[in-house]
C-alpha positions in Angstrom: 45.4 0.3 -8.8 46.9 -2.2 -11.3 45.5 -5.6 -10.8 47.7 -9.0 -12.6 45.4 -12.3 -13.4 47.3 -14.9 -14.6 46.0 -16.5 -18.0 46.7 -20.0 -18.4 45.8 -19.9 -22.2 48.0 -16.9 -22.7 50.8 -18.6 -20.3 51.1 -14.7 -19.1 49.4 -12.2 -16.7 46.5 -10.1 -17.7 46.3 -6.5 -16.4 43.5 -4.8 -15.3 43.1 -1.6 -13.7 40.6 0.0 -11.4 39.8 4.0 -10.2 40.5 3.0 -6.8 43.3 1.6 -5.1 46.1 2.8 -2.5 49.1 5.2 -3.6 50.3 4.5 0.0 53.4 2.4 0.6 51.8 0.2 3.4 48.1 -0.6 2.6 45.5 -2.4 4.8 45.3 -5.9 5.9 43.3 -7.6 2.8 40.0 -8.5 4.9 39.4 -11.9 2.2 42.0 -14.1 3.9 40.9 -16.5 6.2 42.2 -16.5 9.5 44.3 -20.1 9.6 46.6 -21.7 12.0 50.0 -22.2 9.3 48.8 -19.6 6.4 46.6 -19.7 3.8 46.6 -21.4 0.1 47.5 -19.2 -3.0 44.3 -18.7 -3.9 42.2 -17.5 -0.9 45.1 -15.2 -0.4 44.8 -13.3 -4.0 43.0 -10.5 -4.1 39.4 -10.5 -5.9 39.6 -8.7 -8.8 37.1 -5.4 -8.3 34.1 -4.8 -10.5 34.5 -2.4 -13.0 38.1 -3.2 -13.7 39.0 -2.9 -16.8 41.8 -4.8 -19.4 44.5 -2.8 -20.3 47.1 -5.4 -21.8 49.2 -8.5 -20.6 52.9 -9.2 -20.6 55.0 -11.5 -18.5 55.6 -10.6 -14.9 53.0 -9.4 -12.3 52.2 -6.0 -11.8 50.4 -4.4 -8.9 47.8 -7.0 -6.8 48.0 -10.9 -8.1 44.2 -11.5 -8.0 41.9 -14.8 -8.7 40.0 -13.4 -11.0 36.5 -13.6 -11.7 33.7 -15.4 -13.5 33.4 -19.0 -13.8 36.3 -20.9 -13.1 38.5 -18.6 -13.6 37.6 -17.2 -17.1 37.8 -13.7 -17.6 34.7 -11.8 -17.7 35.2 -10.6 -21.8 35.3 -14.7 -22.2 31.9 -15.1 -20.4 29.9 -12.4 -22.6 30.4 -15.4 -25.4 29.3 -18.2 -23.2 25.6 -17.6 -23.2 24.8 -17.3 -26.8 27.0 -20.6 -27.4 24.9 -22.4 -24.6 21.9 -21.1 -25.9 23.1 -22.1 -29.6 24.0 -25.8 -28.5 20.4 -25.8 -26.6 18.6 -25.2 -30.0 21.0 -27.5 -31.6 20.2 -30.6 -29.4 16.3 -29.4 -29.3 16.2 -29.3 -33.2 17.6 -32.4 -33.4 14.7 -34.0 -31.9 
């Protein structure tokens, strides 16, 4: 299954793609969408994106399931692997500073 994150940075989608996924036409009711008198927001409505998918390019237009995303805020997950050492690296920088 083909999975499309949008990218604000990029201004495109990023693809991802998981093992799983439906080759049927019709698949199940998503099961993340709360039940809401007039719908649901964009957001609650996309599809989180599974562990273990993987990146496998970007381009313009949405392919597969729009999803959320994951991480913090929205950040991809290859983003995030830098965030610690920089956190830890402005820690020591303010605590050497002393």
């Amino acid at each position: 299954m083909i999975y499309s994150v949008w990218n604000q940075s990029k201004r495109a989608y990023d693809y991802y793609k998981t093992k799983n996924g439906y080759n049927k036409v019709n698949s199940p009711a998503p099961k993340h969408i709360p039940s809401q008198k007039l719908g649901t927001t964009i957001p609650a409505a996309a599809w989180p994106l599974p562990a273990g998918a993987r990146h496998i390019g970007s381009g313009d237009t949405a392919k597969g399931r729009v999803s959320k995303g994951r991480g913090l805020s929205g950040i991809d997950v290859t983003s995030t692997a830098y965030l610690l050492p920089a956190l830890v690296i402005v820690g020591m920088y303010f605590w050497m500073r002393k």
